[in-house]
TIPA-565164 format. One record per residue: residue in one letter; x, y, z of N, C-alpha, C, O in turn. Coordinates in steps of 0.001 Angstrom, whole numbers, plus 500000, padded with zeros to 6 digits. Layout:
# TIPA-565164
AXYZXYZXYZXYZ...
***
This chain:
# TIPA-565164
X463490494932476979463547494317478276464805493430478340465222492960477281X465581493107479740466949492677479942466443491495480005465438491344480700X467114490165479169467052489105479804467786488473481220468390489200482008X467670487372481359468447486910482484470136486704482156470986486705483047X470427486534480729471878486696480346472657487959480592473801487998481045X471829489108480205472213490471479957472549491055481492473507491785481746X471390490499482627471521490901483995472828490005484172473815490644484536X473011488617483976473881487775484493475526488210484138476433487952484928X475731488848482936476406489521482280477022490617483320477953490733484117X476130491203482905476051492863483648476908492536485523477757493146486174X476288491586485702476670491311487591477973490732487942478688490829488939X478107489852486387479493489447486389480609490809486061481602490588486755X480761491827485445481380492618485005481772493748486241482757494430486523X480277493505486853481078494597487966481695493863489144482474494480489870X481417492644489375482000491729490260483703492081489921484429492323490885X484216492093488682485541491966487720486026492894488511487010492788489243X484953494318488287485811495285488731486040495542490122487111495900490613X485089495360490649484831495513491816486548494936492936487096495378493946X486783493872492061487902492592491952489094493603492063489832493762493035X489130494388490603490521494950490166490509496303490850491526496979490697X489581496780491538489926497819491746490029497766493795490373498602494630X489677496762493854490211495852495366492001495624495474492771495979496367X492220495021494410493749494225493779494067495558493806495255495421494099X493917496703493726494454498368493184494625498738494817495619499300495279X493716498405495422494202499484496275494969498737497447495787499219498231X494345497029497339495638496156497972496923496936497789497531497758498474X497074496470496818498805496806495959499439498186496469500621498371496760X498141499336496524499156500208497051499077500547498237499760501440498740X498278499908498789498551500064500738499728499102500794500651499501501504X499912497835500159501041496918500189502360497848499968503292497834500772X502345498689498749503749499139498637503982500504499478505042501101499295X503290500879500144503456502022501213503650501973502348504308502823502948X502962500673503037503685499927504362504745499146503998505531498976504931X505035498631503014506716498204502733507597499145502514508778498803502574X507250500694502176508152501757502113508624501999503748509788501859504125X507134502512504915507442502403505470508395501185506682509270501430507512X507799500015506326508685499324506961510313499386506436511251499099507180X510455499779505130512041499807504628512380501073505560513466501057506140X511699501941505702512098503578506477512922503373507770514025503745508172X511850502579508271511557502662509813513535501378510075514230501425511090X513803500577508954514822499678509351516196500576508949517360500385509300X515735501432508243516885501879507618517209502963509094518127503136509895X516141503386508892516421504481510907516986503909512156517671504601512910X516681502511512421517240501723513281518837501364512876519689501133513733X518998501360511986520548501246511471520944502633511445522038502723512001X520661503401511167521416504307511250521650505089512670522545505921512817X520661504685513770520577504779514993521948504247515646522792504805516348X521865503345515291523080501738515706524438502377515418525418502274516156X524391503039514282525493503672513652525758505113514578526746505809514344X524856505442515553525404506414516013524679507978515378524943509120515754X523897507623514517523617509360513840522559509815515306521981509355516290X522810510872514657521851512222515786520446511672515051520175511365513890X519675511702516328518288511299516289517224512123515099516268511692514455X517809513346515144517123514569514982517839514600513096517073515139512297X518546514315512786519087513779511436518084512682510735517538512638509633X518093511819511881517694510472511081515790510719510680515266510410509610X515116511311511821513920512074511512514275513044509934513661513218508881X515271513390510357514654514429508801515269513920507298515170514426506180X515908512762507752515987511616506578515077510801505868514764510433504736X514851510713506852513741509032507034512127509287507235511236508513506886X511969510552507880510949510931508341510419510114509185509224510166509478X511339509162509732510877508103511210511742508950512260512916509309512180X510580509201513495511178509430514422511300508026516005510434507250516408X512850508265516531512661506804516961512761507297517997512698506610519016
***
């Protein structure tokens, strides 16, 4: 039979993960909307610069 340590244990451990695997998928929605936001600025400059619209889509894969 589990004592109250072993449950207390046990609730803390998945709390941990529960934690790191939150922090996991933060991190990579974080670095995929910062890709896209780097995309989307780099397309506006190159807009500014004059490239064909239809270029900068198949660069950037932002269409503006």
């Amino acid at each position: 039979m589990r004592n109250e340590l072993d449950i207390s244990l046990e609730k803390r451990y998945v709390k941990e993960e529960a934690f790191k695997e939150g922090l996991a998928e933060g991190e990579a929605k974080g670095k995929v909307e910062g890709s896209n936001a780097r995309s989307e600025e780099i397309a506006r400059k190159m807009q500014a610069a004059g490239m064909d619209s239809d270029l900068i889509k198949q660069m950037t894969g932002v269409e503006l």
